[in-house]
N, C-alpha and C positions, 0 to 999 in steps of 0.2 A: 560193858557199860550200856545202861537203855538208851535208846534213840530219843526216847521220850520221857519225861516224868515230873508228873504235877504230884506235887505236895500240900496237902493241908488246905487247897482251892477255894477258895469261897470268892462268892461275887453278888454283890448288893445292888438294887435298883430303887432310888428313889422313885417312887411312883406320886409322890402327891406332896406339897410345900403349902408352908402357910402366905399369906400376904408378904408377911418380912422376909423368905426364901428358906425358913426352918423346914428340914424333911418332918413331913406330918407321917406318911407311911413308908415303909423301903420293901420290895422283894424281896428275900432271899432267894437267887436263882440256884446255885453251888451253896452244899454245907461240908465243907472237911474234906471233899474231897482227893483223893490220893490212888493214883496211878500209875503204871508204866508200860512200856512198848518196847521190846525189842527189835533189833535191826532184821528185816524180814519175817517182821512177825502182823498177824491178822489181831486186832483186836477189836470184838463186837461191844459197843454201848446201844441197850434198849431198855425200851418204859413208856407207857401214857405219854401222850400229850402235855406239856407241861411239867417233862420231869426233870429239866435243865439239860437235855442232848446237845440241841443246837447251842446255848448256851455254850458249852465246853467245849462246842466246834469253835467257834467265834474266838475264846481264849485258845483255845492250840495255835491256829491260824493270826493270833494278834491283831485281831480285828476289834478286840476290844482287852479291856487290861483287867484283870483278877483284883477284886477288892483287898484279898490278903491272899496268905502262902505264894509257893514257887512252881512256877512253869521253866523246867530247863529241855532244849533241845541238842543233840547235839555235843551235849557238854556245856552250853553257854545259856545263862541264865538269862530268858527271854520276856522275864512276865513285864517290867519296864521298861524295857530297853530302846533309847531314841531311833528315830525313824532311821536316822541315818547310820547308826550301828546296825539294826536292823535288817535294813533292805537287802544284803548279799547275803544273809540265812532265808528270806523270803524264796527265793528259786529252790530251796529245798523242801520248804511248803506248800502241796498246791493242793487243789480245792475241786470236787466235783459235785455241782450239786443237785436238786433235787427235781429244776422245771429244765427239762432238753429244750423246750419252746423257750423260756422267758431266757436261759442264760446265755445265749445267742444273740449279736446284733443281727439284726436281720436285713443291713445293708450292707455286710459286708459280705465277700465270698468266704469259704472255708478256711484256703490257703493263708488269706488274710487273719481268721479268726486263731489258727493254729500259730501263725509266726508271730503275733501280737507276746507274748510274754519276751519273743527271742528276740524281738527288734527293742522294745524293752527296756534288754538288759546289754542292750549291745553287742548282738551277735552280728556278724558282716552276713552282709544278703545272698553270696554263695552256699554260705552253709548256711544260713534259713531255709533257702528253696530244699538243699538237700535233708536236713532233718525234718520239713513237712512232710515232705514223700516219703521217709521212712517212720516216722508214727501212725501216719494216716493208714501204711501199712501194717503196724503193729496192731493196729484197733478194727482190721477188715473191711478196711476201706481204699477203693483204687486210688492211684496217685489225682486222676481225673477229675476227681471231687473235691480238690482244691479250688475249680474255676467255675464253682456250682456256688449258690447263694443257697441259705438253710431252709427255706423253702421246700424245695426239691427234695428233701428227705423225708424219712420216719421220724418218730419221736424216737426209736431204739436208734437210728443212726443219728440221730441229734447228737443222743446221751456219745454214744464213740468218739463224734468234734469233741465233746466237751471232755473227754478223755485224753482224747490226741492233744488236746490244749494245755491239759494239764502235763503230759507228759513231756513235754516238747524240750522244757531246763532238766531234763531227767533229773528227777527229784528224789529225796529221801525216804518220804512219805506225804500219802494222800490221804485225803480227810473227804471221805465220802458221806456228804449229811444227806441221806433219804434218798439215794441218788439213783434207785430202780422203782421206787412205790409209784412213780406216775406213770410206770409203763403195762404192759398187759405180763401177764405172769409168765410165757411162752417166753419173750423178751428177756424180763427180767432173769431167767435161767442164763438165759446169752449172756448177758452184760458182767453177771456173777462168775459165767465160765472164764469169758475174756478178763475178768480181772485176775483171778486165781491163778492163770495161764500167765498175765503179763509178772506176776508177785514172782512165778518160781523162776522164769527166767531173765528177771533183774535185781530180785533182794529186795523190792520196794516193800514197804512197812503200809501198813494200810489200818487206818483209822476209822471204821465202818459204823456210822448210825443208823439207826432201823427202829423201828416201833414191833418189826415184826421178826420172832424168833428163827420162825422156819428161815429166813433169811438170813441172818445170822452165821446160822446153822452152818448151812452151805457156803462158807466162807469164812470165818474166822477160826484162828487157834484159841483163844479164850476171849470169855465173853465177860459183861459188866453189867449187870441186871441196876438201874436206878429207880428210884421215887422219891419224889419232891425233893429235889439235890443233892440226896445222898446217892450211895453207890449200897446197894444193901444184900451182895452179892454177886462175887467174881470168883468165877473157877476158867476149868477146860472146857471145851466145848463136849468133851464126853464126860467131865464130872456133871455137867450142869444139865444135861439131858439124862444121861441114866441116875445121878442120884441129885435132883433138884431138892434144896432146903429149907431159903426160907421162902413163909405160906406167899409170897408175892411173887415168885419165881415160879412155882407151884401154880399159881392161878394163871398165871400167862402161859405157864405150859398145858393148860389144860384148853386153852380157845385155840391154838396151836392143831387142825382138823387131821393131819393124820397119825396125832399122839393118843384122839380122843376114842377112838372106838377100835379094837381087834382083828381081828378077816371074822369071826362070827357076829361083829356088832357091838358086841354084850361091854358094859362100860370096865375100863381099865382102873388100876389103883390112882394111876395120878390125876385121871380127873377131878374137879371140884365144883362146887356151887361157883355161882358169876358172885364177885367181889358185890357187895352193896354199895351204894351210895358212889360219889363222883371223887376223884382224885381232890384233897382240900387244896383251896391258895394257899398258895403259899406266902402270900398276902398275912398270914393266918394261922401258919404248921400248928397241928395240934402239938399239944405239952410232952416231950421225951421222943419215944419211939412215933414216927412219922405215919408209920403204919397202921395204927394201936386201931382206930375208928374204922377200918374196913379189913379188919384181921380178925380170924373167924378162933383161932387161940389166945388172940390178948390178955393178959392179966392186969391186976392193978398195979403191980411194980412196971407195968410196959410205960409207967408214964415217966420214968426216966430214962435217959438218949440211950439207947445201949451202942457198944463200939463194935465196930469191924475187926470181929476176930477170926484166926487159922480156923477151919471143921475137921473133917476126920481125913480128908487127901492132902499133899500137897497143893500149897495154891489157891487152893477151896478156902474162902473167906465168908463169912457171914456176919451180918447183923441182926440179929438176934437169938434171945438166949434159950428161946426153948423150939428154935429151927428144927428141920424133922416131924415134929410133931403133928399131928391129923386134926382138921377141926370137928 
C-alpha cells in the first residue's frame, strides 16, 4: 500500500471578490492531480516557478486543505481531517525547507530548536536530551552544538538543524520544498548525500521539490515533471533522463549543463531551442493542453486537455498525445 497518494487534487484560490464577497477571479494552483509514494521511496516534483510545487507541499503537509479529490496518508484519509484527529499523523509528517537562515529561531540554541517537536508532543526530557544527541549526530553534527545559538553556523549546517529537527519524531516521510537551492552547489551535494544516506538506513520516504533536475536526479527514484498544476510527466529517474517525452520535460533537460554538450562540445540530440514566452497565469491557463502556447509541436487539436496516459515503459506516464516528437 503507498505511504502516500493524492487523487484527482485540485486546489482553488480566490484571488479577487466583488464588493458583496462574490469570487470575481480564482487560481487554479493543482489541476487533476494524482500521485503516489511508496514507503522508502524518493519521489522528485519539478517545474517553473509557478507550477504549483509548493502548492502540493502545503497539501501533503496539511497546511492547507485540497479544493477537491483525496490526500490519503498512511492509509487514512487526510485531505479534511480535524485538527484533532490529525495532530498524532502530524509526527509522521515533517517538513524541511527552503531558507536554513529564516527557518531557525535565532534566540534559541540548537538543542532547543531540535527537541521543540519532542517536547511538543510530549516526550519526557531524558529522552529529549538523548534523542537530540543522537540526530544531531545523524545529520554530522557534534552533540556540543546543541548549546550553540544558529548564528555560529553555515548556512549548509543551518539546513542539518533543520534536518535534525525534522527528524527528531522519526517520521514517515519528509517533504523537502527547495531545501538545497539557497546553498552553494559544493553544499548542496552534502546535504543530498546526507539525505540519501539517512533514506537507506531508516526507510524514510522522501518528498523532494526542486525547480532543478540535475537535483532531482541525484536523489530520487522517480520523478514528476509539472506545469501549471498539472503533472505532465512521471516516470523513473532513468526513464526520464534517457528517454525524456514530453517537449516540457525535453526543454528542462536541455538547460540541465551537463546534458547539453558532449566531451567534444558538438550539440547533443536532446538539446532544444529556450521555450518562448513566460510560463501563463494561471489566473488565465490557456484552452486544453496547458502547454500548447510554448510548445514547439502543438497542433490545433492541443486545444483540448489531453490525459495522463501509460508511454512505452512501465510507470512512464505522459501528457500528451504526440510526445516524443521533435520540434
Amino acid at each position: 500500500m503507498p505511504l502516500l497518494q493524492l487523487v484527482d487534487v485540485e486546489k482553488e484560490f480566490v484571488v479577487r471578490r466583488s464588493f458583496f464577497g462574490v469570487a470575481r477571479a480564482t487560481l487554479r494552483a493543482l489541476r487533476g492531480v494524482s500521485l503516489s509514494l511508496e514507503p522508502g521511496e524518493s519521489l522528485g516534483i519539478v517545474g517553473e516557478s509557478g507550477c504549483g510545487k509548493t502548492t502540493l507541499a502545503r497539501l501533503v503537509l496539511r497546511l492547507s486543505e485540497p479544493s477537491s479529490g483525496s490526500i490519503h496518508f498512511d492509509g487514512v484519509d487526510i485531505s479534511h481531517l480535524a485538527e484533532g484527529k490529525l495532530r498524532p499523523i502530524r509526527r509522521h509528517l515533517q517538513a524541511v525547507f527552503q531558507d536554513p537562515y529564516g527557518s531557525l529561531d535565532p534566540r534559541m540554541r540548537v538543542g532547543d530548536i531540535v527537541a521543540e517537536p519532542l517536547r511538543s508532543f510530549g516526550v519526557p526530557a531524558g529522552e529529549r536530551e538523548r534523542r537530540v544527541a543522537e540526530v544531531l549526530g545523524t545529520v554530522g553534527l557534534s552533540p556540543e552544538a546543541a548549546e550553540s545559538f544558529p548564528h555560529a553556523f553555515s548556512g549548509g549546517q543551518r539546513q542539518r538543524i533543520g534536518i535534525a529537527r525534522a527528524l527528531a519524531l522519526r517520521p514517515k516521510l519528509l517533504v523537502c520544498d527547495e531545501a538545497v537551492s539557497a546553498l552553494d552547489v559544493s553544499i548542496q551535494a552534502q546535504i543530498l548525500n546526507l539525505l540519501g544516506d539517512i533514506q537507506k538506513r531508516t526507510g524514510l520516504s522522501l518528498l523532494f521539490i526542486s525547480h532543478n533536475l540535475a537535483v532531482v536526479r541525484h536523489l530520487c527514484h522517480r520523478i514528476a515533471v509539472m506545469y501549471l498544476g498539472q503533472v505532465v510527466e512521471l516516470a523513473s529517474e532513468a526513464d526520464l533522463f534517457e528517454r525524456p517525452t514530453h517537449p516540457y520535460t525535453r526543454a528542462l533537460l536541455s538547460a540541465v549543463p551537463e546534458l547539453r554538450f558532449d566531451p567534444e562540445s558538438r550539440r547533443t540530440a536532446r538539446e532544444m531551442a529556450a521555450l518562448p514566452g513566460e510560463i501563463p497565469s494561471p489566473l488565465d491557463p490557456p484552452e486544453g493542453c496547458g502547454f500548447r502556447t510554448r510548445c514547439p509541436i502543438a497542433r490545433e487539436d492541443c486545444r483540448r486537455p489531453p490525459a495522463l496516459v501509460p508511454w512505452s515503459h512501465p510507470g512512464h506516464e505522459v501528457r500528451c498525445p504526440y510526445a516524443g516528437e521533435s520540434g
